[in-house]
N, CA, C and O of each residue as an XYZ file, in Angstrom:
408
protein
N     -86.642     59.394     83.118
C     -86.162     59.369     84.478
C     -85.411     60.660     84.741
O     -84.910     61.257     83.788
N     -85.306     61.116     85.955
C     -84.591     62.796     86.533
C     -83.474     61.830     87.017
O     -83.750     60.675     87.343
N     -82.317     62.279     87.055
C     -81.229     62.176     87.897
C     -80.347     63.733     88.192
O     -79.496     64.334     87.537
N     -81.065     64.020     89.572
C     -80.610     65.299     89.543
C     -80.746     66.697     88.905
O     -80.070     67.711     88.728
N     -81.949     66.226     88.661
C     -82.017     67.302     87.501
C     -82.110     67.361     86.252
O     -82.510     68.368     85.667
N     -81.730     66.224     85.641
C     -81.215     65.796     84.591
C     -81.958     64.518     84.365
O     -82.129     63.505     85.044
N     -82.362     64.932     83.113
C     -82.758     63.609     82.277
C     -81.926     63.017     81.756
O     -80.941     63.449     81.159
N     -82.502     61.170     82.078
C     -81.457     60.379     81.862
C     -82.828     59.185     81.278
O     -83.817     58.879     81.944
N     -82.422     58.591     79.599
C     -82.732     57.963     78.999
C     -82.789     56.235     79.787
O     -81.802     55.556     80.071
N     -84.040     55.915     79.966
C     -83.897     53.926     80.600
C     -83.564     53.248     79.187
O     -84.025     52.114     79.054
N     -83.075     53.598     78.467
C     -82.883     53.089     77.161
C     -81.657     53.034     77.040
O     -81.105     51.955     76.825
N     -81.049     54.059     77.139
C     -79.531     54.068     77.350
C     -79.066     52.967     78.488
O     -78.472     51.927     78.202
N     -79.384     53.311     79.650
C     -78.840     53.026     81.044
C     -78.934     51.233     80.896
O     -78.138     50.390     81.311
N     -80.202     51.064     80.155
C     -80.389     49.496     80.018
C     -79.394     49.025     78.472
O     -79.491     47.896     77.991
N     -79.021     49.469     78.224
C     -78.189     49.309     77.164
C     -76.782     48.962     77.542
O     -76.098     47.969     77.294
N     -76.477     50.376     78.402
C     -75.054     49.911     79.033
C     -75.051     48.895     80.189
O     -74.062     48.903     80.923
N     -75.862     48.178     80.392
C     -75.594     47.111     81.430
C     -75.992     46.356     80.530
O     -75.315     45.367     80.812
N     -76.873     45.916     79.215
C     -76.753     44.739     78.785
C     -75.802     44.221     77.985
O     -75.802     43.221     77.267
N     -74.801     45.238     78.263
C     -73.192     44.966     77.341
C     -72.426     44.432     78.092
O     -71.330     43.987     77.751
N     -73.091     44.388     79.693
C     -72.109     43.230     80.648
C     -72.226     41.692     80.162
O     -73.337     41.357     79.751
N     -71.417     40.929     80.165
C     -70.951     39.598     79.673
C     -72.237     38.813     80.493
O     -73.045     38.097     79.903
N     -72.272     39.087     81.981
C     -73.058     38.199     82.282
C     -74.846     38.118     82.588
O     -75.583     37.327     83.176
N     -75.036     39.434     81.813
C     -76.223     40.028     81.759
C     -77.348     39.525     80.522
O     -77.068     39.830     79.362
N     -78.339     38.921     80.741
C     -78.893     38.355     79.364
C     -79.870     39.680     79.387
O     -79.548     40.364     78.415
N     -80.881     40.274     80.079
C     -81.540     41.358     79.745
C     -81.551     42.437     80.745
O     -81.188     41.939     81.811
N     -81.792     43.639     80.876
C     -81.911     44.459     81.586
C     -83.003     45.687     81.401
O     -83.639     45.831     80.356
N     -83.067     46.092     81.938
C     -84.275     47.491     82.092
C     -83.877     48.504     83.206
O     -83.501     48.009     84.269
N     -83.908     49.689     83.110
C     -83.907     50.468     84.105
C     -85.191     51.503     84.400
O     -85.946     51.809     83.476
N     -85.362     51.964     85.614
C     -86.518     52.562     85.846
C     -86.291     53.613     87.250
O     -85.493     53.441     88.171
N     -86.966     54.384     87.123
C     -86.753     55.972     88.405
C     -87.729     54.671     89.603
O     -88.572     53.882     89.176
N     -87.386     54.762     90.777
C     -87.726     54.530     91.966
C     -87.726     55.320     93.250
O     -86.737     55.530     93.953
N     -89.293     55.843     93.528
C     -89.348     55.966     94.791
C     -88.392     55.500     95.922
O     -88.395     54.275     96.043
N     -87.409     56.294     96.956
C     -86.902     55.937     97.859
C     -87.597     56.413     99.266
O     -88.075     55.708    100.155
N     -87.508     57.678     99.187
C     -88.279     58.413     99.948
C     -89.353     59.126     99.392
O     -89.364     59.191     98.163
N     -90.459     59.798    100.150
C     -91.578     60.750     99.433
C     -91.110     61.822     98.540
O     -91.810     62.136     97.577
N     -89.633     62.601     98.843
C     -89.249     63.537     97.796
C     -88.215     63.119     97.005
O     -87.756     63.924     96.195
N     -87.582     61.589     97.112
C     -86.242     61.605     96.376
C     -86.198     59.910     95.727
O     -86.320     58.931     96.464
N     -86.008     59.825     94.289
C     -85.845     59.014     93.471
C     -84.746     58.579     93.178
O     -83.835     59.394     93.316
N     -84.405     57.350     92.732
C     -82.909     56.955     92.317
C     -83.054     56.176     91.193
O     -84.197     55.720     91.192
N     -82.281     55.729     90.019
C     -82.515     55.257     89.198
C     -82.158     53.500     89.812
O     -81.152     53.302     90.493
N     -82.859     52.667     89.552
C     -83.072     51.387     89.829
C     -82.792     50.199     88.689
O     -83.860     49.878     88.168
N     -81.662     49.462     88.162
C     -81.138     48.339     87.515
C     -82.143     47.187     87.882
O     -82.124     46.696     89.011
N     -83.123     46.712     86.801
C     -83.405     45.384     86.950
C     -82.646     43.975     86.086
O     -83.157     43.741     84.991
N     -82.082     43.529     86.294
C     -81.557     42.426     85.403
C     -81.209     41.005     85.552
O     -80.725     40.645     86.625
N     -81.423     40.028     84.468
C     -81.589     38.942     84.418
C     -79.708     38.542     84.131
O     -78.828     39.026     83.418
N     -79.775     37.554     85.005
C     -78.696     36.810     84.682
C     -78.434     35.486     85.244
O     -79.212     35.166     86.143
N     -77.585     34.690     84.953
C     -77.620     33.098     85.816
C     -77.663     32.913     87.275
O     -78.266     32.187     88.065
N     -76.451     34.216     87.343
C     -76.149     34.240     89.097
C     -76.437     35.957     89.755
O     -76.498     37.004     89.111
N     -76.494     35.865     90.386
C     -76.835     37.352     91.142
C     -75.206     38.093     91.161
O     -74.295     37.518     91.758
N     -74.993     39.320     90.495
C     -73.553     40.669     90.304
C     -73.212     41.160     91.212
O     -74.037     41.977     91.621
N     -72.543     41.098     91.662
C     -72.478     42.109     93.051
C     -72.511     43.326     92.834
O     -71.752     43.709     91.945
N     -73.196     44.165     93.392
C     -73.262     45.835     93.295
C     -72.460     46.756     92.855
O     -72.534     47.626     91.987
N     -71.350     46.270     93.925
C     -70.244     47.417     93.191
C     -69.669     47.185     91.806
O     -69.346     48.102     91.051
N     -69.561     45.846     91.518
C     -68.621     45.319     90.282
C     -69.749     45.923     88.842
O     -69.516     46.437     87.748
N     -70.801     45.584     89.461
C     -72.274     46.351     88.321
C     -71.996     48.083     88.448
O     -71.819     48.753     87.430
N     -71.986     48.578     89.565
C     -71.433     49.856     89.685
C     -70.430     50.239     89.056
O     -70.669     50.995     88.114
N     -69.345     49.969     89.255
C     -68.097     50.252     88.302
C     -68.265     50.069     86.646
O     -67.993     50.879     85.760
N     -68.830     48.668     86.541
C     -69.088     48.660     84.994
C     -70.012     49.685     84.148
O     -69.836     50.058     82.988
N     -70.851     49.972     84.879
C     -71.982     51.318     84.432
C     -71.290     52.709     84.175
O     -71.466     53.452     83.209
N     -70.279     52.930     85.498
C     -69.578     54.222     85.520
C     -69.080     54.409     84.500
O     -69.361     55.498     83.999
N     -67.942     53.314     83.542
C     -67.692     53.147     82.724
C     -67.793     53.740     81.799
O     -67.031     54.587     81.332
N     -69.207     53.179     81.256
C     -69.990     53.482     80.374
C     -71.035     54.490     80.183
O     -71.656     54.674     79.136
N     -71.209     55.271     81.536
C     -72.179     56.015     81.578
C     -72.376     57.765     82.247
O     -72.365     57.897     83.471
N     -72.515     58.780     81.513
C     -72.054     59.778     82.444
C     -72.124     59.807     83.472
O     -73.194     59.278     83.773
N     -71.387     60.260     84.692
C     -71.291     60.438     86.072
C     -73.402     60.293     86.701
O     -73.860     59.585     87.598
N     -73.827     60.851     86.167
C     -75.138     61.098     86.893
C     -76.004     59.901     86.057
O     -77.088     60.237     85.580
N     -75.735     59.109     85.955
C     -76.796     58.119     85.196
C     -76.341     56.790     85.583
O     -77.302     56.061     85.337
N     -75.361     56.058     86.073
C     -75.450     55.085     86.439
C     -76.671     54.526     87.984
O     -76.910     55.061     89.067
N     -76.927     53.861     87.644
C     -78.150     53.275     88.645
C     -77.798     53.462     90.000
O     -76.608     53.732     90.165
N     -78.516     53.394     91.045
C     -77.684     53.264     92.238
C     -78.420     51.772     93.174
O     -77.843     51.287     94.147
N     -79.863     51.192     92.588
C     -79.964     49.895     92.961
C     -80.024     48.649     91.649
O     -80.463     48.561     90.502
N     -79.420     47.955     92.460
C     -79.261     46.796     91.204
C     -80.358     45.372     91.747
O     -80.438     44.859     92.863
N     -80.930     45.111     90.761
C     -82.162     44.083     91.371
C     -82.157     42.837     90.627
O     -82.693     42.898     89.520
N     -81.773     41.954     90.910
C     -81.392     40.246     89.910
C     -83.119     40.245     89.465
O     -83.808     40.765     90.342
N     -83.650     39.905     88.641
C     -84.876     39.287     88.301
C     -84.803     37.514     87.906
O     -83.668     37.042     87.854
N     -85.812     36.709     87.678
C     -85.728     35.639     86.520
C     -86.064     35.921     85.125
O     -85.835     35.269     84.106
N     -86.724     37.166     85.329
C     -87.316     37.763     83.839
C     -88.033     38.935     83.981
O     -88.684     39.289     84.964
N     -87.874     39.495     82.964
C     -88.191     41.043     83.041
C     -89.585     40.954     82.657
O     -89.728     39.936     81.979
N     -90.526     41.498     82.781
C     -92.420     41.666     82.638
C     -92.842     41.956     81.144
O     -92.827     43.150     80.845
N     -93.137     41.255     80.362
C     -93.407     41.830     79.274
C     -94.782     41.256     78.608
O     -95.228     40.109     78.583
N     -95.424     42.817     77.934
C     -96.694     42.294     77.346
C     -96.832     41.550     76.273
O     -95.937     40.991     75.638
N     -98.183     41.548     76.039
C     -98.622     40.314     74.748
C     -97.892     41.006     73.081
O     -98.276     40.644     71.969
N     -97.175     41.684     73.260
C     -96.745     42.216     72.227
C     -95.149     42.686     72.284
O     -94.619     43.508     71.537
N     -94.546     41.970     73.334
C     -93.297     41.482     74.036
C     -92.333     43.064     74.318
O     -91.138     43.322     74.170
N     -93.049     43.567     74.598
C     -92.966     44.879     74.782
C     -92.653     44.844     76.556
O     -93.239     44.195     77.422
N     -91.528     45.787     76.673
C     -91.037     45.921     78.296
C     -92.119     46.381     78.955
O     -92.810     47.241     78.410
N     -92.423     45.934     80.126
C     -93.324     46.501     81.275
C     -92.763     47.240     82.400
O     -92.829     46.720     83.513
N     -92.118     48.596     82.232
C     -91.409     48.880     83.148
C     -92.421     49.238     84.459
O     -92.098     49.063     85.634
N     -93.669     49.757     84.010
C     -94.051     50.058     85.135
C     -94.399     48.885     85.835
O     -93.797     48.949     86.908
N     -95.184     47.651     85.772
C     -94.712     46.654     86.207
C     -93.806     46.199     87.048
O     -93.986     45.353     87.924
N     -92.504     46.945     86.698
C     -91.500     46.291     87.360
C     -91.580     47.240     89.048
O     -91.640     47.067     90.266
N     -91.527     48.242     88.030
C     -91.985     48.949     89.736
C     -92.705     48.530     90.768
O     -92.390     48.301     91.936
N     -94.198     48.420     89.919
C     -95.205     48.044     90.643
C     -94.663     46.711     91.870
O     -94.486     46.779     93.086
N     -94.535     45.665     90.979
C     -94.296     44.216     91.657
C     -92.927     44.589     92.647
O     -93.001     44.269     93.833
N     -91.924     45.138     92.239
C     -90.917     46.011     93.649
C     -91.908     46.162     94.660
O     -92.061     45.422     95.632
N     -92.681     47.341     94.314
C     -93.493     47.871     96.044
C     -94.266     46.821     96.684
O     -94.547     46.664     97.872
N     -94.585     46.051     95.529
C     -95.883     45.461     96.205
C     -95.057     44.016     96.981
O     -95.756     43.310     97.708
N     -93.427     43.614     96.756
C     -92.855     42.508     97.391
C     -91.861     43.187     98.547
O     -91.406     42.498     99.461
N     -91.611     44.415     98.432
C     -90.359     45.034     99.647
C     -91.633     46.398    100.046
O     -91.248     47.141    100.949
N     -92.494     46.605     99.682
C     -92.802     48.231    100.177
C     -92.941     49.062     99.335
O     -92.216     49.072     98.341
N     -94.206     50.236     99.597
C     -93.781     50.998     99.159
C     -93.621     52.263     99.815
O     -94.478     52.650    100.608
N     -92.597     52.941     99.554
C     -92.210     54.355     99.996
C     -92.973     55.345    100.109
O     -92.525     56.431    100.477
């Protein structure tokens, strides 16, 4: 993923949000916003839906200034193949194809 210029690991970024208490899994992934500009995008599973900012703050935390996510997306479960392997593109995909795509 680019953030700014800057490469930023979905390995990391999903790491530091699955160290939130109420987070059972997470994934992160670069998202289309507009035709020239991407943002890094939080998918994660949990009982109840986080509120943004409180997920925001906890990331900052933990994460250099340019790598915390800037959308956070509740799932029931994250996409994974027959070999239980993350489907990030997936996750994208099923984003555009339920809100749009950019």
């Amino acid at each position: 993923m680019n953030a700014g210029g800057c490469r930023v690991s979905p390995i990391g970024v999903g790491a530091a949000l699955n160290a939130h208490p109420e987070i059972n899994e997470a994934a992160a992934v670069e998202r289309p916003v507009k035709a020239d500009k991407t943002v890094i995008a939080a998918f994660y599973v949990s009982p109840d839906v986080i509120n943004d900012p409180a997920l925001a703050a906890f990331c900052a935390a933990r994460l250099a200034r340019y790598k915390p996510p800037r959308l956070f997306i509740r799932c029931d479960a994250l996409p994974r193949g027959a070999n239980n392997k993350l489907l990030r593109r997936r996750l994208r995909q099923d984003w555009e194809n339920n809100h749009g795509q950019t």
